[in-house]
N, C-alpha and C positions, 0 to 999 in steps of 0.2 A: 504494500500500500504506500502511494507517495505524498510524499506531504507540500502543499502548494506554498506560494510565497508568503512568511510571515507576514509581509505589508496589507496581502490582500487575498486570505485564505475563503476556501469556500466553507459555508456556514449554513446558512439557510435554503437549503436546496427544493425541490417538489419532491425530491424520491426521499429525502431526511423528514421531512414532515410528513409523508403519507406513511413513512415507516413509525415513526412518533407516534402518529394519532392512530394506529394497528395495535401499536405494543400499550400504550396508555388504553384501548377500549377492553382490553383482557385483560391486562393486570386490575384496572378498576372494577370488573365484574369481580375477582379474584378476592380485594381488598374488600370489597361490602360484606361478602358473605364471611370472609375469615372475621370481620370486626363486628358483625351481628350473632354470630356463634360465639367469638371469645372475648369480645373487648376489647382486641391487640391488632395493629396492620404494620407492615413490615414496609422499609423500604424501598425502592423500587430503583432506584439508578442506577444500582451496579448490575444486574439482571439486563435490563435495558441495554445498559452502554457494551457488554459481550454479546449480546444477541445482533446490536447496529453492528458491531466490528464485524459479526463473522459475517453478516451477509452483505454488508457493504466492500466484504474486502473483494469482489467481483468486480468491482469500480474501480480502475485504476488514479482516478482521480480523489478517488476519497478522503477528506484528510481528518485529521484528530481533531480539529472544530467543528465536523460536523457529524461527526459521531457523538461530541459530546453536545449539539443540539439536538439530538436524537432520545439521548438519556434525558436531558433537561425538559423535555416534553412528557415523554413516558413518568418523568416524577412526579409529574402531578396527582399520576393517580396513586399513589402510595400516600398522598398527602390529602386528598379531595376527600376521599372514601370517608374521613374523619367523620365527617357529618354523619355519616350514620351511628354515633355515638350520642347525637339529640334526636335523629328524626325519626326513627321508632316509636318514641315518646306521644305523636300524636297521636299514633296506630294504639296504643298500647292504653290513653286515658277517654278513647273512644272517640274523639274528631274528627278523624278523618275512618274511613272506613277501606279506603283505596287509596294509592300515592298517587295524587295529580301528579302529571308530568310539569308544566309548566311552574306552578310555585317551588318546585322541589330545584327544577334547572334553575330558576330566577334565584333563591336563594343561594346555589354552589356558583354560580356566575358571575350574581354581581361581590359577594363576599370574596369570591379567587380573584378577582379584576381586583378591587381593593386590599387584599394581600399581596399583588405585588409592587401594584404605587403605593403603599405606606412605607414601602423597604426599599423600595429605589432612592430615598434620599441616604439610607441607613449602610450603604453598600459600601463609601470611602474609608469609615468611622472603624465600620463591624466587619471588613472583610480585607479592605487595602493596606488600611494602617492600622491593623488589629493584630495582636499573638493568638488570636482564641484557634485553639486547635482544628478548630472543623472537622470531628473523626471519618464522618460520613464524606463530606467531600471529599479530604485528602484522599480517600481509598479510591472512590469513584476515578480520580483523577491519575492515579496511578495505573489503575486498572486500563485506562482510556491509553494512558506512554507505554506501556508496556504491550498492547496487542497492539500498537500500530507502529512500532518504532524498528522493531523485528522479525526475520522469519522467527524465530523463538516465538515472539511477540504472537506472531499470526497462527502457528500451530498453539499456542496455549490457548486463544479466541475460539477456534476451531473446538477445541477438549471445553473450554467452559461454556459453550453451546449446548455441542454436547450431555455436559454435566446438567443444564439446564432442563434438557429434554427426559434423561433419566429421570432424575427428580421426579418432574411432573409425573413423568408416565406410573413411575414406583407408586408414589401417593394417591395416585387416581385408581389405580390397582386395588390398594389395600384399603383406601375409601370404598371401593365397590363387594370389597368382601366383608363390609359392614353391613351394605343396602343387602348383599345378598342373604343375608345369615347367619354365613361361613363364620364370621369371626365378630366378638364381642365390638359394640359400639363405646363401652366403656367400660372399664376393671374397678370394683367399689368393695369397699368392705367397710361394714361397719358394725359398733359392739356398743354395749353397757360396759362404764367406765365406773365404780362405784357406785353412788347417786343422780351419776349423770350418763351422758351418751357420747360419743365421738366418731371418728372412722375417718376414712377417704378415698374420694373415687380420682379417676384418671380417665381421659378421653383417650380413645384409640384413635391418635391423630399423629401423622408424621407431619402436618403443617404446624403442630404445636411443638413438637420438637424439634423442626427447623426454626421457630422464630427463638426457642430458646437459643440457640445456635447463637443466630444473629444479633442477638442482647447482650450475649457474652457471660462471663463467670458473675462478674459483681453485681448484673442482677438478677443472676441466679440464684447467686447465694440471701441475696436481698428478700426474694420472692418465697426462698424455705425458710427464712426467719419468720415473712408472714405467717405462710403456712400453719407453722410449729405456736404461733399466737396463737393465729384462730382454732385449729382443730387439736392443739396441746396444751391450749390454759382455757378461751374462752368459752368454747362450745361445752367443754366437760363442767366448768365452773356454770352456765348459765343453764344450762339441762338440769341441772344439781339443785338448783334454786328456782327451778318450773316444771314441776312434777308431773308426765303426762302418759299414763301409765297405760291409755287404749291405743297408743302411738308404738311399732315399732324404732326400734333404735336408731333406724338410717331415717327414717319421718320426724323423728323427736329431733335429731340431732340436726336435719336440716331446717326445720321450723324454725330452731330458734337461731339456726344461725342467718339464715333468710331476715326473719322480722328483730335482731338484736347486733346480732357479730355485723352485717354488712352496713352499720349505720355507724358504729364503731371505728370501721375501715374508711366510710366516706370520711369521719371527720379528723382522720388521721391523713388519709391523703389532703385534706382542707388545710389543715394547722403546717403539713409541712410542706405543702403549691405556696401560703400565703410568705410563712418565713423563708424562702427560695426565691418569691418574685422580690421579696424587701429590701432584699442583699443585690438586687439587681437594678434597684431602681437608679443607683446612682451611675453606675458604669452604660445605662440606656440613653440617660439624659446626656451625658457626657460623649456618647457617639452622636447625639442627633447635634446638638453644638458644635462635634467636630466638623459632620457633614454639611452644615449651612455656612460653617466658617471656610470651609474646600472650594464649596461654591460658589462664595464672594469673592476670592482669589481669583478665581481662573476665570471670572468675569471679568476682574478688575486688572487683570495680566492681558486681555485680551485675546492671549495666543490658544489656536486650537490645541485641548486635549490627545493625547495620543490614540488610537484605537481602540484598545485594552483597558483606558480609563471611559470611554463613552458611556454614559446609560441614556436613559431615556432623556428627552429634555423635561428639565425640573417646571418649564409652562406648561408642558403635557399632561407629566404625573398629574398637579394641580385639578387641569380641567376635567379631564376623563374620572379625579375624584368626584368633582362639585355634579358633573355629567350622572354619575354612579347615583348619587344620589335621588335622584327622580325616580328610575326605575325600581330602589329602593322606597321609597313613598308608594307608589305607584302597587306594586306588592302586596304591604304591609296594609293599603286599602281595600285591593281583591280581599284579603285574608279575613280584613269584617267587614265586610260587604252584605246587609243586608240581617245580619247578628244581633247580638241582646247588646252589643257594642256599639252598637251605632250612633247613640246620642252625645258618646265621649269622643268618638273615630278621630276625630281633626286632633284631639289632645293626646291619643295614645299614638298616632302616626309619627305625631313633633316627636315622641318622647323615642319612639322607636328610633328613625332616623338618626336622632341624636346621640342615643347607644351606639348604635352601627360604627359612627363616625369616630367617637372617643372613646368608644372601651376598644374600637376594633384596633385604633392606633396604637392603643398599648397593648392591647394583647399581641400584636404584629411585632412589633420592635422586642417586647420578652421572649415570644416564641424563636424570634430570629437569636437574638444573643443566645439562648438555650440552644440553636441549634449549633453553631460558634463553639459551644462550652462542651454540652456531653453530646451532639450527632441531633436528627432529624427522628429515629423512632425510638430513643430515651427522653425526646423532649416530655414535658409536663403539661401532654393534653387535658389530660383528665384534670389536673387541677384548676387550668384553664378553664377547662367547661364548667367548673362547679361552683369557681368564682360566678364568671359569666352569667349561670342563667338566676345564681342568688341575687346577683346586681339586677339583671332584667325582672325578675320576680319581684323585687321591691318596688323597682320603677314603677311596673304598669298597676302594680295593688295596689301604691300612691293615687295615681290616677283613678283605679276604679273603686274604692273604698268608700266611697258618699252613696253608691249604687249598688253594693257588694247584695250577693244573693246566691244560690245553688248556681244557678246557669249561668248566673256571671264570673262567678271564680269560674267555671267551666274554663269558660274565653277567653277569660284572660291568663291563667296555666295555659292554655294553646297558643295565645300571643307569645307569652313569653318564649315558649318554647323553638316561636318559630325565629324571632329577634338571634334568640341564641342561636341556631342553627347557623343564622347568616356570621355572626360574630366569630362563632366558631371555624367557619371557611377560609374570614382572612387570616384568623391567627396561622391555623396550620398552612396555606399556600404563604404566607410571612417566613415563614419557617424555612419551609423548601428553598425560597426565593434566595435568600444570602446561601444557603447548602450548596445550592449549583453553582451561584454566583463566584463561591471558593472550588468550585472545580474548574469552572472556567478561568478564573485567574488562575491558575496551575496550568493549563494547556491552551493560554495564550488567546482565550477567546473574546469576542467582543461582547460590552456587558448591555447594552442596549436590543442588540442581534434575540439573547440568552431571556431574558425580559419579555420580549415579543412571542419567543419560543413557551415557553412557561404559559402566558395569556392563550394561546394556540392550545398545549394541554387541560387546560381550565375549561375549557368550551367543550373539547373531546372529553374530558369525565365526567362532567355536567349533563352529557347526553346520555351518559351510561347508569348513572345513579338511580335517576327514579323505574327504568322499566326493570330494571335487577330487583329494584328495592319490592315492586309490586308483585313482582313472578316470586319472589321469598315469601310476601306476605300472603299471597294467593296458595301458595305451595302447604307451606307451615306454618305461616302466622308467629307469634309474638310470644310469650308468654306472660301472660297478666291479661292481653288483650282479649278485647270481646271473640276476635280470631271468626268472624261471621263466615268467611268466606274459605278461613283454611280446612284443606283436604287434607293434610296427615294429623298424626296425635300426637306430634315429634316439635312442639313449636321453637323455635331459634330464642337463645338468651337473652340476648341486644345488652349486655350486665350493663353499657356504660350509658345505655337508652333508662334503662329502669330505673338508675341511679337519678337522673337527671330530671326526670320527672316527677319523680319522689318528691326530690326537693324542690320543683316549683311549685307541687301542689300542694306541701308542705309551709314553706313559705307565704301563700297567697292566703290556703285555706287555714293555716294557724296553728296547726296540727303536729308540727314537725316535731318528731322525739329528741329534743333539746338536749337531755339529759346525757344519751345515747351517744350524739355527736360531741358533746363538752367531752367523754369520758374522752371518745378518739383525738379528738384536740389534743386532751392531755398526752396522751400516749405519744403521736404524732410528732409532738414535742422534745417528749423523753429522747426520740426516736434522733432527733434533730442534733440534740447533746452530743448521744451514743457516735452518730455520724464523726461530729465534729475532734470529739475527743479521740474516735480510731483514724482519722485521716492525720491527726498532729501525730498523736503518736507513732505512728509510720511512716514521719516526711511525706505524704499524699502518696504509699503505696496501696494503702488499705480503703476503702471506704464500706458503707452500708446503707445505700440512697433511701432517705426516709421514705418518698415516693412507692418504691419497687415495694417495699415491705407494705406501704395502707394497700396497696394493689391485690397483693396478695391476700389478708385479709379481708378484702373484700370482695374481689372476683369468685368461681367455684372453685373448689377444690381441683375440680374435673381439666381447669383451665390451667392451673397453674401451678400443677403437680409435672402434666408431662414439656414444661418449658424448664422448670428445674432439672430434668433429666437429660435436656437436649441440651442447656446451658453448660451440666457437670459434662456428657458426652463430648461437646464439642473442645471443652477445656482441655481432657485428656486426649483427643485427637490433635489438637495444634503442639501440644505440650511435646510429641509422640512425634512428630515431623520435625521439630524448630529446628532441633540442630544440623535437617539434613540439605547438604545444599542447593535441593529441589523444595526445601520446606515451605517456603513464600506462595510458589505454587501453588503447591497442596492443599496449603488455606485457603487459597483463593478461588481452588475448587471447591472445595468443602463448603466456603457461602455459597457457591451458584447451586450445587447438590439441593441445599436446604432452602434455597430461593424457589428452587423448582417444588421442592414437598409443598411449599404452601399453596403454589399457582395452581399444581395439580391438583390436589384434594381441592381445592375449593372451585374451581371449575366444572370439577366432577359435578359438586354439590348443586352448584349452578345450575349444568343440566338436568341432573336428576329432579330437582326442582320444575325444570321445562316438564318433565313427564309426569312429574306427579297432575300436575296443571293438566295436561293433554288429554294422561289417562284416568284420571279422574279416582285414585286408588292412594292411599298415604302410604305402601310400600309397593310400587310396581316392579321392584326386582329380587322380594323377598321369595326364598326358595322353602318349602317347610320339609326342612332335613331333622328335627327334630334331636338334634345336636342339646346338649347341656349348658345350663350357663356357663357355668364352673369350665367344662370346655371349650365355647368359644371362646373366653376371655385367655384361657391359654394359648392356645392357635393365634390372637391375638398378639398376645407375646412375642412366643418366638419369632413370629414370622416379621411383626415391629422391627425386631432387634436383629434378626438376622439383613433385612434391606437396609437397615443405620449402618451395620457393621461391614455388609458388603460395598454399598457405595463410599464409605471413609477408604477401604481397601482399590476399589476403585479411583480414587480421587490421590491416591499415595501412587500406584503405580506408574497414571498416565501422566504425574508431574515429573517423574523419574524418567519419563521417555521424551516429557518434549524439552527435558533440559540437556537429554543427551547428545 
């Protein structure tokens, strides 16, 4: 592959962007479904950027900018899908009963349009004249020099395609011998602990054991600290002290961790999102000052910027926001349009807008420095979102509280929720937006080009959201929800939908278990300490993200048992290669391997979903082999552990051959 002239490289092509918008409409079908089953989506660039090399390298023109406009499109969708961490939430408190297509685009549209003009002024500050590490970029960026720099280069491209396709294929395999029967959908045990109850289940998912993967050791080991909270003090301590003796053990012990532990966990994620964005406020401010002081300069210098320094023009960002705005009004009036809302509409639409505009700027510029500090999918969405829609939930309860009634708090829990949805979009495309931005500064690209690119994948995931979102909800529905229209008995989690709506109806309607959340506060806190104090004492070798642990905690067991196991897996796999001098490779296989477990399985799900829809049956590939629990869940096993263990063995061989 050749690489064109630095002054004037190709970037923006028709074959890079139809490739772009191909790899962003599957991976976002990919991303909703994994983050409405588990609450977790993964990111998407490095996946992207080997998939453009290998089939771009047929181009002899193709150069490393535009492959890495290729990636930078395709990232949207590992960052879009977010929204599906609020917009269940209407499904789920009865609102809507189908996912309109158009409110659903209009919210990830205009929220991703706005997530990347809040951070195009933020780019000099937080990306040019910053040290923040960028984990995620840097790799992408590496990933992008490295397969296009070399034959080496280009045969490891070739292998982590490759790897990408096993993956898939393995997980969409082992997904199917769930639907089929063959092998347990989940491994659970649970017992009477004293006067209490405890246990723990685990999903039979190789895309949960890839995302462990790609989280890494520290929060994995973060996630069994939760764990070992919830299902080893609090569940045994609060079954102990709620006696519920016509309840099996696995019913008691989830009940109470359902309606006690996950409220606990929210306000542990809450207490240590708020003390993490606190610590941030000043180095935020302090890049948005650096970047308007950048930009007086090189006004007042006169002289054109270099290539590499371009973004967007700063009249642009401006108007395309003020622009953004109407169609955001605009929205926010369909949404109560003809409602118990209607005699406040003009006063909850100011208020809306005005959220949109100034909680979206700071959640943009935190989510961005986070993504700078620990990478793009350690950011602190969740915390984000739970700020967020307690901010929107105050707001509009302000407004509608002289009127307040059953059908009003209805509306206005819906308002909120949808407010947040849109706020939610800018944070996390804010996020992605400086991520790429530091890859692109690594391979030389243009930041304006990369910007345009981004708004380009915004549109393409925007279109894939709501029909995935409806084909899930048509398929299997919600869990809490009315579920009118779903055909299986199997309804998808949505953990970080359920959460979210909790708390605006909690909030509005007055109801919220205060008690519950102060305790996780507390803890959250402790939690903050413990961080702080193992990161001093190890010179910043050690840490234990307060985050990762309320997650754990709060999410299932089932979710965030088999991510501790891909997390430990993947640790001894890199550990097991480092020294060898193919080991960089291998790693780099190893994430495409587990890129592929998530795409696959949840593709799978996708379709299967399409059939359930079709055939009108909640298991159309259930086989009645009349196989045992107790046995599928082993057949399970092995067969898990032997595709983990054969593809690491795969992934060690073919880096030893293309470094040979």
């Amino acid at each position: 592959m050749t690489k064109a002239s630095p002054s004037t490289p190709g970037e923006i092509t028709a074959r890079g962007v139809i490739l772009g918008i191909l790899i962003t409409l599957v991976f976002t079908a990919a991303q909703v479904y994994l983050g409405l089953k588990v609450g977790l989506t993964f990111a998407t660039s490095i996946p992207a950027a080997v998939i453009s090399m290998a089939l771009l390298s047929a181009f002899k023109n193709a150069t490393i900018q535009e492959n890495n406009i290729v990636q930078t499109i395709a990232s949207a969708a590992g960052t879009l899908a977010s929204v599906i961490f609020v917009l269940p939430g209407l499904l789920m408190i009865g609102w809507w009963a189908n996912v309109p297509f158009w409110p659903t685009f209009g919210a990830c549209a205009i929220g991703g349009v706005l997530g990347v003009m809040y951070t195009v002024p933020l780019r000099r500050a937080l990306v040019s004249m910053s040290d923040l590490p960028y984990p995620e970029g840097v790799a992408a960026a590496e990933v992008l020099k490295v397969g296009t720099s070399s034959r080496e280069g280009a045969a490891e491209g070739k292998a982590g395609l490759m790897a990408v396709i096993l993956g898939s294929v393995a997980s969409a395999l082992y997904a199917a011998g769930a639907a089929v029967k063959v092998m347990a959908g989940e491994m659970a045990v649970y017992f009477r602990s004293g006067n209490g109850a405890t246990g723990l289940g685990a999903s039979s998912s190789l895309a949960l054991i890839g995302a462990g993967h790609l989280m890494g050791i520290t929060v994995g080991i973060a996630m069994l600290a939760g764990l070992a909270i919830a299902w080893g003090v609090l569940v045994p301590i609060l079954t102990a002290a709620q006696p519920m003796a016509d309840l099996s053990a696995a019913d008691w012990a989830l009940k109470v961790w359902k309606t006690d532990v996950r409220m606990i966990g929210a306000g542990a994620i809450g207490a240590a999102a708020i003390v993490t964005l606190a610590g941030l406020a000043k180095p935020v401010v302090g890049g948005l000052k650096s970047a308007m002081e950048s930009s007086r300069k090189a006004k007042a210098n006169g002289g054109e910027l270099p290539r590499t320094e371009q973004d967007l023009p700063i009249f642009i960002v401006g108007l395309v926001t003020l622009l953004a705005m109407v169609p955001a009004g605009w929205l926010l009036a369909t949404f109560l349009q003809g409602g118990v809302l209607s005699s406040i509409a003009p006063a909850l639409i100011a208020v809306g807008v005005a959220y949109i505009l100034v909680a979206g700027i700071f959640a943009a510029a935190v989510c961005g420095y986070m993504a700078g500090l620990i990478g793009s999918s350690n950011s602190p969405v969740s915390g984000i979102a739970i700020l967020t829609v307690l901010g929107a939930a105050l707001s509009v309860g302000a407004v509608g509280k002289h009127i307040m009634g059953p059908e009003v708090a209805h509306a206005l829990i819906a308002f909120a929720l949808f407010v947040t949805t849109v706020v939610l979009a800018v944070a996390v495309i804010g996020n992605d937006n400086l991520q790429d931005l530091k890859t692109g500064q690594l391979v030389d690209a243009t930041p304006w080009k990369q910007q345009v690119a981004l708004l380009i994948g915004v549109l393409a995931g925007s279109c894939v959201v709501p029909p995935v979102l409806e084909l899930l909800n048509r398929a299997n529905g919600f869990a809490g929800a009315p579920n009118l229209q779903a055909i299986s008995s199997q309804p998808l989690a949505a953990p970080q939908a359920t959460l979210i709506s909790t708390l605006a109806k909690g909030v509005i309607g007055g109801n919220l278990p205060w008690h519950l959340i102060g305790w996780g506060a507390a803890l959250g806190l402790g939690l903050v300490v413990v961080n702080f104090v193992l990161k001093k004492a190890s010179n910043g070798k050690y840490s234990l993200p307060p985050l990762g642990v309320g997650l754990a905690i709060y999410l299932p067991s089932t979710v965030t048992a088999p991510v501790v196991v891909g997390a430990v897996a993947g640790y001894l796999f890199e550990r097991a290669v480092h020294h060898q001098t193919w080991g960089e490779i291998a790693k780099r296989l190893g994430v495409l391997i587990m890129s592929g477990f998530i795409v696959g399985e949840s593709l799978f799900n996708v379709a299967l979903a399409g059939l359930i829809v079709l055939s009108g049956e909640g298991e159309p590939l259930a086989i009645p082999l009349g196989l045992g629990e107790h046995t599928t869940m082993l057949i399970s096993l092995v067969v898990g552990a032997a595709i983990v263990a054969g593809l690491y063995r795969w992934s060690s061989t073919n880096a030893r051959r293309v470094s040979a």
